[in-house]
N, C-alpha and C positions, 0 to 999 in steps of 0.2 A: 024983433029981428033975430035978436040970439035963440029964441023961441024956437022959429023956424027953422033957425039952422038945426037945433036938436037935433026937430023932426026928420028934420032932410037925411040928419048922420044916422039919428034910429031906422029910420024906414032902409036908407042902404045897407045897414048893420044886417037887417033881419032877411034882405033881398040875396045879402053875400052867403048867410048863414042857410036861407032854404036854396042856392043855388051848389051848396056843399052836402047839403041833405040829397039833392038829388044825384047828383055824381057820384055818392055813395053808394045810393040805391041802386044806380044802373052799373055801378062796378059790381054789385053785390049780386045782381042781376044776372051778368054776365060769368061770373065766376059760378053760378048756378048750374048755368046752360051748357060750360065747361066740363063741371062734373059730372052730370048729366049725360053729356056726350060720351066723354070717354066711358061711362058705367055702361051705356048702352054697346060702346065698341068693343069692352073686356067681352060682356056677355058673347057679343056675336064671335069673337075672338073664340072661347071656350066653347060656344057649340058648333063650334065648323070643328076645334079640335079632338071635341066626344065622336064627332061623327065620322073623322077619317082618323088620322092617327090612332086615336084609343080604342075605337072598333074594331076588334080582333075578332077575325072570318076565321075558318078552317079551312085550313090549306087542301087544293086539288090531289092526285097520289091517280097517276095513269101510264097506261101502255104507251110510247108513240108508236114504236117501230119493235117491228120480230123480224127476225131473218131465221131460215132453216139450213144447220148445220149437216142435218145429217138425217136420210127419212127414208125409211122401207114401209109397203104397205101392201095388202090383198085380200082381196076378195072372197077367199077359199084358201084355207081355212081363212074367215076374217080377222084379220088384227093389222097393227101399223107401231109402228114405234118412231118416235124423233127425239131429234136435239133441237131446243131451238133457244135461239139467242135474243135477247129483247132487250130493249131501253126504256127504265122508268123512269118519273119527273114527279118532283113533287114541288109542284110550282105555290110560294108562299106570297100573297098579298099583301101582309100585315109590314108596321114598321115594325117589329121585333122578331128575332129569327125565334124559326122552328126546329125545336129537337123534338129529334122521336126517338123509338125504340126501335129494336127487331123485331122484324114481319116476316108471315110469307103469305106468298103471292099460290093461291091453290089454280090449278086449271082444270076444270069439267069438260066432259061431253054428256049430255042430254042429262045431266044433272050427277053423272059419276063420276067421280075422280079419277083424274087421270095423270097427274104428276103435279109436283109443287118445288117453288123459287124462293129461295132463303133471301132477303133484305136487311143488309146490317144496319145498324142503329147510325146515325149523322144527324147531320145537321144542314138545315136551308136558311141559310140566309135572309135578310128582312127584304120585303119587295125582290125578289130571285127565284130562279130556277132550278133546284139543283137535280144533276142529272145520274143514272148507274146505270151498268150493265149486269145483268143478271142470266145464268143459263138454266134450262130446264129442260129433264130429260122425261118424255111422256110416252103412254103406252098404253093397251087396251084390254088390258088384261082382266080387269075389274068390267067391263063391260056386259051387259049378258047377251046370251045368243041372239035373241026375240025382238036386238034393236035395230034401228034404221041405221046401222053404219057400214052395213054388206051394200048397200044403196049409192049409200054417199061414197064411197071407196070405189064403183063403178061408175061414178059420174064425173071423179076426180078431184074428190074435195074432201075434206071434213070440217066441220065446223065445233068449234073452240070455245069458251067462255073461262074469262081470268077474275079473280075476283081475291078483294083483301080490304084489311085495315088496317090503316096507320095511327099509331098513337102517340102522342108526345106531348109539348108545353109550349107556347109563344110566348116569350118575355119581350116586354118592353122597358127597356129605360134600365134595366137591371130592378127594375122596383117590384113592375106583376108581370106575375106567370100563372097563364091560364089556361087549363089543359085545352087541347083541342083535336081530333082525329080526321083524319081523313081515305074517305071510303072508296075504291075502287070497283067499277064494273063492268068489263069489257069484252066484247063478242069481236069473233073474227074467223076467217075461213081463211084451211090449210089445200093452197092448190098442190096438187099431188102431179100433176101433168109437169108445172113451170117450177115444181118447189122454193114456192114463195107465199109468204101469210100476206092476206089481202082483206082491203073492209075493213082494216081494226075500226071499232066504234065503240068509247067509251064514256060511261056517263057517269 
């Protein structure tokens, strides 16, 4: 009788003993799949943040709007001269603002120069647009006889091409700064009838 009782205390002894082992294991189990979890959630955490915050684009640098101050033009002898007033943007994607430097902004016709717009050095702000106005006074003087602009001056237009680079740094966090430029290329017609720039198209 005493025998069996032992037995009885051993065998619950060892039942209590692997029912301790187990709950062990599935606490150990589960503190696993914990770890686990969250190691997989840091990661994805860190590449959603390489991909949008830490990815520093190169900011846009565009015409929107010209308006004409001031514009004489003919035919015979052919030449034209203006003033004309315009709004850039240099719109900044990144979380870190963008500084740059001073630019200018050259304007062509049929690939001659024809006047140029001084851009002082600032700064855009992170995800913003910061905006200037800038004047330029243009002219044909540099043109040669032999071009289509006796044409265009009889049909009441001319056409325009602006063109630049900006250069600066995007910081983020105050930690990196990483140079980045951005490039300007913009075409547009001077109506000479309505004295008004029209079509700006810049890419």
């Amino acid at each position: 009788m005493a025998r069996q009782s032992y037995e009885q205390r051993k065998t619950g002894t060892e039942s209590a003993a692997e029912a301790s082992k187990e709950l062990k294991r599935k606490k150990r189990m589960k503190l696993v799949v914990y770890v686990a979890a969250f190691a997989i959630f840091q990661t994805i955490v860190i590449l959603i943040f390489s991909l949008t915050v830490m990815r520093i684009r190169n900011p846009k640098f565009r015409l929107t709007s010209v308006t004409v101050e001031d514009l004489t033009a003919a035919p015979s002898p052919v030449s034209f001269n203006m003033k004309l007033s315009a709004q850039v943007v240099v719109k900044n994607s990144n979380f870190g603002h963008f500084k740059f430097d001073n630019t200018t902004i050259w304007f062509d016709y049929g690939g001659v120069g024809v006047g140029e717009a001084f851009v002082a050095e600032g700064r855009s702000k992170a995800r913003s647009t910061k905006k200037m106005n800038v004047t330029v006074e243009l002219n044909s003087n540099n043109i040669p006889n032999n071009s289509s602009l006796e044409s265009e001056i009889k049909a009441g237009f001319v056409a325009l091409t602006g063109h630049s680079k900006l250069s600066g740094k995007v910081q983020l966090m105050k930690l990196i700064k990483k140079k980045k430029s951005a490039e300007m290329n913009c075409a547009m017609l001077v109506n000479l009838v309505t004295r008004a720039v029209q079509d700006i198209n810049c890419q």
